[in-house]
C-alpha positions as CSV (number, residue, x, y, z in Angstrom):
1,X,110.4,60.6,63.1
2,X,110.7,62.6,66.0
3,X,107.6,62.9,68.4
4,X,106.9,66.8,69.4
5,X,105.0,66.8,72.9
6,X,103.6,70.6,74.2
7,X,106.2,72.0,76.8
8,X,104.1,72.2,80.5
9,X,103.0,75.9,81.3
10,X,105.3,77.4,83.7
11,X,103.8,78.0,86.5
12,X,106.1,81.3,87.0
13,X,105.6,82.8,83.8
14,X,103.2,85.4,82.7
15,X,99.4,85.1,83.1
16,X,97.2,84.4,80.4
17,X,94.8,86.4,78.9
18,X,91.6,84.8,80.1
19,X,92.8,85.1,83.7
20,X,93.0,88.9,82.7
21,X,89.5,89.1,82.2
22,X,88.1,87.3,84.7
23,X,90.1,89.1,87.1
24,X,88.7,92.5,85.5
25,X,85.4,90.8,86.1
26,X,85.1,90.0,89.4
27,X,86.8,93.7,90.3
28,X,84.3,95.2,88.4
29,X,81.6,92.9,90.2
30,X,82.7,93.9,93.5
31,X,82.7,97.9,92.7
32,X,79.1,97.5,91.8
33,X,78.3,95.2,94.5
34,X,79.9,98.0,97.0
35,X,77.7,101.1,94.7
36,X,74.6,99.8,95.0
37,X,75.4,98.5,98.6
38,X,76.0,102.6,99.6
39,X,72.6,103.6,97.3
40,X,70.2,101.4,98.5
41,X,71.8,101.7,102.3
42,X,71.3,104.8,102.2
43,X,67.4,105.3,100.5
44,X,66.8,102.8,103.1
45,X,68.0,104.5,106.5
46,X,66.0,107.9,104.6
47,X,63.1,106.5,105.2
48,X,63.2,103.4,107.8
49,X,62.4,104.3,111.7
50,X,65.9,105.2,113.4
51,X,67.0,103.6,116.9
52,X,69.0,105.7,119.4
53,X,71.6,104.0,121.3
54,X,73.3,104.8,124.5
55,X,75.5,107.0,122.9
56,X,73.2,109.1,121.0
57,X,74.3,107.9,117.8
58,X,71.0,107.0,115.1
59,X,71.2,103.6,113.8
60,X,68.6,100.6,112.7
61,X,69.9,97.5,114.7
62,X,69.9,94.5,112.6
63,X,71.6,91.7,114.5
64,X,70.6,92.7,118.4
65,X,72.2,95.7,119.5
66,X,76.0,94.5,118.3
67,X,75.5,94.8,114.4
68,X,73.2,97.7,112.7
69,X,73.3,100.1,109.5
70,X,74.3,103.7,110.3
71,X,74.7,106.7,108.1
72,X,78.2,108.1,108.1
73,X,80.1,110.4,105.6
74,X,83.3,110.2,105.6
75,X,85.7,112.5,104.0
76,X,89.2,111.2,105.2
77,X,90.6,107.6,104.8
78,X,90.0,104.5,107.5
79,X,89.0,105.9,110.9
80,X,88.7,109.7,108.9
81,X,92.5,109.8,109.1
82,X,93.7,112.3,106.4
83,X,90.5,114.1,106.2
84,X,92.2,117.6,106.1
85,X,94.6,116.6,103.0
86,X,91.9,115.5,100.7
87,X,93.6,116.2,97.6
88,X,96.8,114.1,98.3
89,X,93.8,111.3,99.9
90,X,92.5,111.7,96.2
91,X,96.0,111.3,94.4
92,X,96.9,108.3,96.8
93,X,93.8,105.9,95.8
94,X,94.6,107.1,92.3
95,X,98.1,105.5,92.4
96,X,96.9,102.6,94.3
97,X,94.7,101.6,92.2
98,X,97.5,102.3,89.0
99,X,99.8,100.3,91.2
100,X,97.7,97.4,92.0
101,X,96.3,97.2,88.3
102,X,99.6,96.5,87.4
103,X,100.5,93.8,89.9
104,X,97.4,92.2,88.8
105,X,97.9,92.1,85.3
106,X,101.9,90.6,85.7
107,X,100.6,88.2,88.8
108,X,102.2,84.9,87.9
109,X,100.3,81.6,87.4
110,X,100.0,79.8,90.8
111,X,99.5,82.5,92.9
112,X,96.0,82.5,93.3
113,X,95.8,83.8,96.8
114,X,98.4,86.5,96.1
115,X,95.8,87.2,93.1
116,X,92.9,87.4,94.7
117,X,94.2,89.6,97.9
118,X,95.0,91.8,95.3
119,X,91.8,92.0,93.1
120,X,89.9,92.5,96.4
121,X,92.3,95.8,97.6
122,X,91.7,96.9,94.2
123,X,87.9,97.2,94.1
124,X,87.8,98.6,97.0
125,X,89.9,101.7,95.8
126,X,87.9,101.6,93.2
127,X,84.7,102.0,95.0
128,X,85.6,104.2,97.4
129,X,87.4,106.2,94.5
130,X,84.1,106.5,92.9
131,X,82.9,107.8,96.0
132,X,85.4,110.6,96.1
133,X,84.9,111.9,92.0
134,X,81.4,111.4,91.5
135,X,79.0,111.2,95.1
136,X,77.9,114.9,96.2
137,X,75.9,114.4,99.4
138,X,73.1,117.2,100.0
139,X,74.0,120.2,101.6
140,X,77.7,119.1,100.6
141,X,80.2,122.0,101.3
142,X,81.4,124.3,98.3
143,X,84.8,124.7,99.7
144,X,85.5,120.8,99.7
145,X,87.3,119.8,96.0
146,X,85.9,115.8,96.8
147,X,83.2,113.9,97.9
148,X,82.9,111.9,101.2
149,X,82.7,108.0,101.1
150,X,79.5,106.6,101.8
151,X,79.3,103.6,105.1
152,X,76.6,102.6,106.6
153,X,77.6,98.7,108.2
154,X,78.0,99.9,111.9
155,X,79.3,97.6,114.8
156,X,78.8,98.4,118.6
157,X,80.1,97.1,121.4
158,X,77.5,97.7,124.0
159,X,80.2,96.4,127.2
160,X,82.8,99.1,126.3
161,X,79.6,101.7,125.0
162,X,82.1,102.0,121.5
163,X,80.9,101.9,117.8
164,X,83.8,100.8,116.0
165,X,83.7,102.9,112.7
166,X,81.2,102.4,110.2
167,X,82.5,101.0,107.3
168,X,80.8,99.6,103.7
169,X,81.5,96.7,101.3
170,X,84.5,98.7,99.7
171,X,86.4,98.4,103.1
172,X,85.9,94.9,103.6
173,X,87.0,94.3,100.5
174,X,90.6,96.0,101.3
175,X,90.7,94.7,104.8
176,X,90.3,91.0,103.5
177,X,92.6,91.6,100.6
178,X,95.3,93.0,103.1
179,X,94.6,89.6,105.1
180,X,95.1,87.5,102.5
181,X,98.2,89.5,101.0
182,X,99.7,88.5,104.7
183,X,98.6,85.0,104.4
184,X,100.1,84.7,100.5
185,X,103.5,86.1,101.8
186,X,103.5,83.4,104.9
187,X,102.6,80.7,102.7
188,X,104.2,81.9,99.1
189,X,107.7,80.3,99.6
190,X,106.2,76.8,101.2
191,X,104.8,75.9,97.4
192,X,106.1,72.5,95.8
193,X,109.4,72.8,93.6
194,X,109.2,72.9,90.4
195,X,110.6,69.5,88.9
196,X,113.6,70.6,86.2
197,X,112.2,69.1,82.9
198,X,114.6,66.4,81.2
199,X,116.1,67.1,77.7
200,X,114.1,65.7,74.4
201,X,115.9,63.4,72.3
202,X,115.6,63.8,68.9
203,X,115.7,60.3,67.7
204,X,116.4,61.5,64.4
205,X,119.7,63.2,64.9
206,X,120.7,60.8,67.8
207,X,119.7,57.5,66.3
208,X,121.9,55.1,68.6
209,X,119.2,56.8,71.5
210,X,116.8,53.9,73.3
211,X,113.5,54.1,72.4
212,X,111.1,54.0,75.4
């Protein structure tokens, strides 16, 4: 009677379906976590006594002068590049995100870094996204077809008197995905081989086979 043992996942092969959800989870966790990050920023700098730095910019200091929240608007991409194209700014997040939604849905198993970089880039498009279709500022101008993105997180650099640009949870999302994209590709083809699997015997067709 021949024994029938279950085949060893291949770690190349197609993801499973749990792994689909929980990856849907924890992007849909970080688009919130970036939402209500922007909402309650933003009530909170409304209200909250305003310090003004060196270089006249408005800003409550959090960690000494180096690390405080700011209010900031942005209409363009990182740095407000593309600001004066914001329909194709628009139609680029919307393919990124298609794009990436796909890679992370046919991500195979053992990857988990390359996984990860990815479900990070991809709810920060998201949020960001969100901020673009659905967040209308007050006094927001008629003429513009999209909303800005909301950042508040505001480093300065009181040596060089620079602010680098405000940013929000949705961009450090992306910029740790991109990191660890980098990192996956360094380390991606330094993974263990794959031992080759040795042929079954059936020992009922091949009878003269040792048994073990």
């Amino acid at each position: 009677m021949s024994s029938s043992t279950p085949e060893p996942l291949d770690p190349l092969g197609p993801p499973s379906r749990s792994r689909h959800g929980l990856c849907l989870l924890a992007a849909v966790g970080l688009v919130a976590l970036d939402l209500w990050s922007k909402s309650a920023a933003f009530e909170f700098l409304a209200e909250a006594t305003l310090v003004r730095d060196d270089t006249g910019h408005d800003r409550y200091p959090l960690v000494g002068n180096w690390l405080g929240m700011m209010r900031n608007l942005n209409y363009g991409a990182a740095f407000g590049q593309l600001k004066g194209i914001p329909t194709a700014l628009v139609g680029l997040r919307a393919v990124a995100i298609v794009v990436l939604g796909v890679l992370v849905f046919r991500a195979p198993r053992k990857q988990a870094l390359y996984l990860s970089a990815l479900v990070l880039i991809l709810a920060g498009a998201m949020g960001n996204l969100y901020d673009n279709l659905f967040y209308r500022p007050i006094g927001h101008e008629t003429g513009r077809p999209f909303g800005p993105v909301r950042d508040f997180i505001d480093v300065y650099f009181s040596g060089l008197r620079w602010h680098f640009p405000t940013f929000n949870v949705a961009d450090s999302c992306i910029t740790v995905g991109a990191v660890l994209l980098l990192l996956s590709g360094l380390v991606g083809g330094k993974g263990e081989e794959i031992p080759e699997r040795e042929p079954e015997v059936d020992l009922e067709s091949d009878p003269e086979a040792p048994i073990t």
